[in-house]
C-alpha positions, 0 to 999 in steps of 0.5 A, spaced: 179 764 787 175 770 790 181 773 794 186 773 788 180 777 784 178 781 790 186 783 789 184 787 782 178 791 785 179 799 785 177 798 793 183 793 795 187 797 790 185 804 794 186 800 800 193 799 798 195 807 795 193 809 802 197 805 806 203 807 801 201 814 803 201 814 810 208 810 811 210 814 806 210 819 811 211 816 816 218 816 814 216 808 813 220 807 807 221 800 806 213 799 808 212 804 802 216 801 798 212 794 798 206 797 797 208 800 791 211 794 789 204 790 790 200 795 786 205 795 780 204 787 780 197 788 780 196 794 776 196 795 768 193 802 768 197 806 764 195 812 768 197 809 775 203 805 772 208 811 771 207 814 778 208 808 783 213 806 778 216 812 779 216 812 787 219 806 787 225 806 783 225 813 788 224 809 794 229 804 791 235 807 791 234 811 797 234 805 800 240 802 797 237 796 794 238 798 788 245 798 784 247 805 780 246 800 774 239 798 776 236 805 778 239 808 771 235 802 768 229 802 771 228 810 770 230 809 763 224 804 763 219 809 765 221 815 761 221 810 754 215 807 757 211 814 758 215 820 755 209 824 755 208 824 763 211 828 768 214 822 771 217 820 764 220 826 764 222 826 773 225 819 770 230 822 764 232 828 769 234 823 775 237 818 769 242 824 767 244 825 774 246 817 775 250 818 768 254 823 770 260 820 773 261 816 766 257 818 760 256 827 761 254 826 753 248 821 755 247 825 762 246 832 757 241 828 753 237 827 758 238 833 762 236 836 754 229 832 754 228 835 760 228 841 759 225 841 752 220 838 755 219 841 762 224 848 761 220 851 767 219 845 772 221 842 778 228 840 775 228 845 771 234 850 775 238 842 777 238 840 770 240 847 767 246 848 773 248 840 772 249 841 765 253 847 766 258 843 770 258 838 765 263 843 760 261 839 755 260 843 748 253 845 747 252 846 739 246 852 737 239 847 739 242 845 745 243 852 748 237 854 745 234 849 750 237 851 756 237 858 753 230 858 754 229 854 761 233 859 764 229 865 761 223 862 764 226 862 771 228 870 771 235 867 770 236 873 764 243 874 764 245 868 764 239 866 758 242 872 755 250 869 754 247 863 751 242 866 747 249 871 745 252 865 742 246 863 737 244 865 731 242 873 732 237 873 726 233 867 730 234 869 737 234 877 736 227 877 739 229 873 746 236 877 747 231 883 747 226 880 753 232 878 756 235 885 756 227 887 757 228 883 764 235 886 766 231 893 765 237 895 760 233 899 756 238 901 750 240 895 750 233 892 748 232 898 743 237 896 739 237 889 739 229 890 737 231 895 730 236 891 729 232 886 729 227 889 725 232 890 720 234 883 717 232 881 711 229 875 713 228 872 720 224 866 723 222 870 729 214 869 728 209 875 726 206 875 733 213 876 737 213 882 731 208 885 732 209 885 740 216 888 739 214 893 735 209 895 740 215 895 745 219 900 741 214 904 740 213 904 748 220 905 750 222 910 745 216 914 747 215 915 738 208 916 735 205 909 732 203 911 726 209 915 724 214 909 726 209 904 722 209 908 716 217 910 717 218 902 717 212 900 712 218 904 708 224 902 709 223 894 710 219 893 704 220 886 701 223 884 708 220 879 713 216 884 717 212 886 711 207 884 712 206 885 720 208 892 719 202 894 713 197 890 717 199 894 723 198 900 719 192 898 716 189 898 724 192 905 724 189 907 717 184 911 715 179 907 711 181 908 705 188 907 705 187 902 710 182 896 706 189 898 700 194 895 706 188 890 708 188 887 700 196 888 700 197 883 705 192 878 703 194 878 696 201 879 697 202 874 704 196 869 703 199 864 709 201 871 714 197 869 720 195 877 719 192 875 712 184 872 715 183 878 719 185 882 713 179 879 709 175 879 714 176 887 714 175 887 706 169 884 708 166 888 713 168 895 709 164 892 703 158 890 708 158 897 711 158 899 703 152 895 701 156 891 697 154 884 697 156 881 692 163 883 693 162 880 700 159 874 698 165 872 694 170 875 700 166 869 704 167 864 699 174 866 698 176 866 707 172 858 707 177 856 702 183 859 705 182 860 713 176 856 715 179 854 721 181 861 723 179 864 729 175 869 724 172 864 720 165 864 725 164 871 725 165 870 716 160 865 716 155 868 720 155 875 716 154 872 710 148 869 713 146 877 714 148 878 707 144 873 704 138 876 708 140 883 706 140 880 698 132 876 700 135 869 699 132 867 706 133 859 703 140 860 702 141 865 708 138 859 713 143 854 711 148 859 713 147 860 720 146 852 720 153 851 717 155 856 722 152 852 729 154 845 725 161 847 724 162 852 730 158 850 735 163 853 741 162 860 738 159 865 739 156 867 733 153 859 733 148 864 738 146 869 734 145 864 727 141 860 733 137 867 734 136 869 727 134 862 726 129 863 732 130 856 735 127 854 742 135 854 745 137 861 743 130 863 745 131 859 753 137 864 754 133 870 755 128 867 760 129 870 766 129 865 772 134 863 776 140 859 775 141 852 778 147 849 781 150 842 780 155 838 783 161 839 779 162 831 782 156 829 777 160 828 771 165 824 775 161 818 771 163 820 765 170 822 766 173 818 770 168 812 767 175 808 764 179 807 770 175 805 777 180 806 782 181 814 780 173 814 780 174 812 787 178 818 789 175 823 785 168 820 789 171 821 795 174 828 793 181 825 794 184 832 791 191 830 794 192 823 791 190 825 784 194 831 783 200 827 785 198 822 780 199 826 774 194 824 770 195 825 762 188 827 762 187 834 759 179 834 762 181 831 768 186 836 769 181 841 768 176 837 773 182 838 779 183 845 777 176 846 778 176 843 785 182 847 787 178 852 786 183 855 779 175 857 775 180 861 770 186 854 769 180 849 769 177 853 764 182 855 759 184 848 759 178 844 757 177 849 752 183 848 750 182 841 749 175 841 746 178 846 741 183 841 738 178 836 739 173 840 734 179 842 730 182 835 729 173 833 727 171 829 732 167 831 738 168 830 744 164 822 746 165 820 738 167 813 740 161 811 745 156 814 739 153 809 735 150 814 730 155 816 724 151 822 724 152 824 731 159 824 730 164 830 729 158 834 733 157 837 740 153 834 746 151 840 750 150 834 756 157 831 756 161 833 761 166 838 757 162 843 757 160 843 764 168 844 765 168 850 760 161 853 763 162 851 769 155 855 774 158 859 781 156 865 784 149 863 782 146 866 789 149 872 788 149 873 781 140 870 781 139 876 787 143 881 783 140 879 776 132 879 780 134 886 782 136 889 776 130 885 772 135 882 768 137 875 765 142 872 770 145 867 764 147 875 762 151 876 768 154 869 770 157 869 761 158 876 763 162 873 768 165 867 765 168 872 759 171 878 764 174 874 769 173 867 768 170 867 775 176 868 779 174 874 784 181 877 785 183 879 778 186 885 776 187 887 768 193 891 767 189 896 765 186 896 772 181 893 772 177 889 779 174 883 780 169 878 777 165 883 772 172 886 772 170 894 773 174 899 773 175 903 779 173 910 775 166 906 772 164 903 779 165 911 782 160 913 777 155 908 778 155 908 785 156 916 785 161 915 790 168 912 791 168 905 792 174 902 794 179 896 791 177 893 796 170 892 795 170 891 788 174 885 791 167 883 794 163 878 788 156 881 791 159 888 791 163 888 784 
């Protein structure tokens, strides 16, 4: 009895995966392969199951102890099992390639699920080529997919015969990039005015916006002159609205509230319409105009509470109501504002305005403290032990290949690889959608309703979005300088997201992301690219 339950512990479970692992790669085959089958009947957990399925059925069917049948069968399994992994995805990929012989139309659907899913993976380039020798008749979605696979791996002429054979007014803005990628400039010109020129087009306000920024570069034409030659010859058209909004970022001030209203009015769900309000806004503040800001306040909460723009909104009309002697209300603003925007930097200037202890700690000046990004391992991995385990002993290696469908838990091996920009952009990606869906981050372990829906400041998320690096470097600058550090490591963070090596399109160099003119300037002589490089330099 004490062996069978030793058999379901997280060290006799780690004990086995190493053994795997080693004669995996000592080529010992069947050794692996009886060791994968050993975990898979002792494991339910739903992120170990996928990849020793996997490597199982790989195993299996080099070893030929499966049949073509049995192989097919046990991929399909893991793909229907677990569609949203990578190794659901590897399975229907390596399901296709079993079905080619005697079904091309089942072996295209799956390659298709692949690609749709993965169009820049590992098989991304087979699953492409596979389905071109397939020579079945792909209708409009079925290129569309691999269309964009190609195009993603630089494979742009032959993106753009596929793209070519779909409808113009839904890809225009594709078969433009694929001649952008070909260097074939008339090409793209003209493919971006006649897209421009169509009546309706389901091409997305944002790729509108860039494809005019593009022809305006290649044809060396003026901005505004262009926009204005647009705004009328396409009135009442699809690009409308991006084009008066566009003029309105162009426009003097007068006209260019005019266009803002245009666009709010006129377009309500345009993803230009937020920002137009909060321009309008703006200008009536500047104007002392504040009951006209108080009900464009009211009207953006209604309408685009969830837009970028709403924190921003929300904050100023809390300093309007300060501007109108209405402390009371005015306090209940930037409240609402730390409540229901917590991760915003306006939540930092209601908490000033509200002078708040937590604000008022963010000025001090003594040094900051590191930790070990290994102190929340805990947390984040508190449901599954085995993966404690490895992330406990640091087992980078073993985790990645797990592929755990585990946003946070991606960002923590990022981390550990020392990727500071991808590990952050992705557990702030994941605490935004979590915020936006309204709930916080530990919701279902908080007994308290009042609690739930709201940030924890001690929770492990925010210490991978705010991760502390450089802090030696970054507290003896910051000491020198007489500053608050906490102002040079969010300086940092905002810049460059930590990555020392970063260089802007613009120019700019290293962690605080400086230009190479700026640096000269400051140090009254020619700094090199090289030093900017240098975090203790840059």
């Amino acid at each position: 009895r004490v062996l069978f339950r030793s058999m379901f512990t997280s060290m006799y479970q780690l004990s086995l995966l190493k053994q795997f692992q080693c004669a995996y790669h000592l080529s010992d085959k069947k050794t692996a392969r009886a060791k994968l089958n050993h975990l898979i009947s002792i494991t339910k957990d739903k992120n170990l199951r996928p990849y020793f399925l996997y490597n199982e059925a790989v195993l299996s069917k080099e070893l030929d102890m499966d049949s073509k049948k049995q192989s097919y069968k046990k991929f399909k399994a893991i793909y229907e099992n677990y569609p949203e992994s990578d190794f659901g995805l590897a399975s229907a990929y390596r399901a296709g390639k079993l079905k080619e012989e005697d079904d091309k139309f089942k072996a295209k659907e799956l390659y298709l699920v692949y690609l749709k899913n993965a169009p820049d993976g590992k098989f991304a380039s087979d699953c492409t080529e596979s389905v071109k020798n397939l020579n079945t008749v792909l209708n409009v979605e079925e290129s569309e997919i691999i269309a964009n696979s190609l195009f993603l791996n630089k494979k742009y002429l032959e993106a753009l015969d596929l793209y070519i054979q779909t409808p113009f007014d839904k890809n225009w803005y594709n078969i433009s990039k694929c001649y952008k990628g070909l260097n074939n400039l008339s090409k793209e010109k003209e493919t971006i005015i006649n897209g421009l020129e169509l009546e309706k087009s389901p091409v997305e306000e944002k790729y509108i916006s860039l494809a005019i920024d593009r022809l305006i570069s290649i044809t060396h034409s003026d901005k505004i002159q262009t926009l204005q030659d647009l705004y009328t010859k396409c009135r009442n058209k699809y690009i409308f609205p991006t084009v008066a909004y566009k003029l309105a970022e162009n426009s003097t001030s007068v006209r260019s509230i005019k266009l803002y209203e245009f666009v709010v009015e006129n377009y309500p769900n345009s993803i230009w319409a937020s920002n137009s309000l909060w321009e309008m806004f703006w200008y009536n503040y500047k104007l002392s105009r504040f009951k006209t800001c108080e009900a464009i306040a009211e009207q953006h909460k209604a309408n685009y509470s969830t837009d970028t723009d709403a924190p921003r909104v929300a904050y100023w009309l809390g300093r309007v109501l300060l501007k109108e002697k209405k402390t009371k209300e005015a306090k209940e603003a930037f409240y609402k504002v730390i409540k229901e925007y917590p991760l915003s930097y306006y939540s930092f200037l209601s908490a000033r305005q509200l002078k708040m202890s937590k604000a008022k700690k963010m000025i001090v000046k003594k040094p900051i403290t590191s930790y070990n990004i290994n102190s929340i391992n805990k947390k984040l991995f508190a449901k599954d032990k085995l993966i404690l385990d490895l992330a406990n002993n640091n087992d980078i290696e073993t985790l990645d290949e797990l592929k755990i469908n585990d946003e946070y838990i991606k960002s923590w091996i990022l981390n550990k690889k020392q990727n500071y920009p991808k590990s952050i952009t992705l557990a702030k990606n994941e605490m935004n959608k979590r915020l936006h869906n309204g709930y916080g981050q530990n919701d279902e372990d908080r007994e308290d309703e009042s609690e739930k829906g709201q940030i924890n400041f001690s929770d492990f998320e925010l210490k991978l979005m705010y991760p502390v690096l450089y802090e030696n470097e970054i507290n003896e600058k910051a000491k020198d300088f007489k500053q608050s550090p906490y102002l040079f490591m969010s300086l940092i963070r905002e810049e460059s997201h930590f990555d020392r090596n970063a260089k802007s399109s613009a120019g700019a160099i290293g962690l605080t992301q400086l230009m190479p003119n700026t640096a000269n300037f400051i140090e009254k002589t020619n700094v090199s690219k090289e030093t900017l490089l240098e975090e203790g330099e840059n």
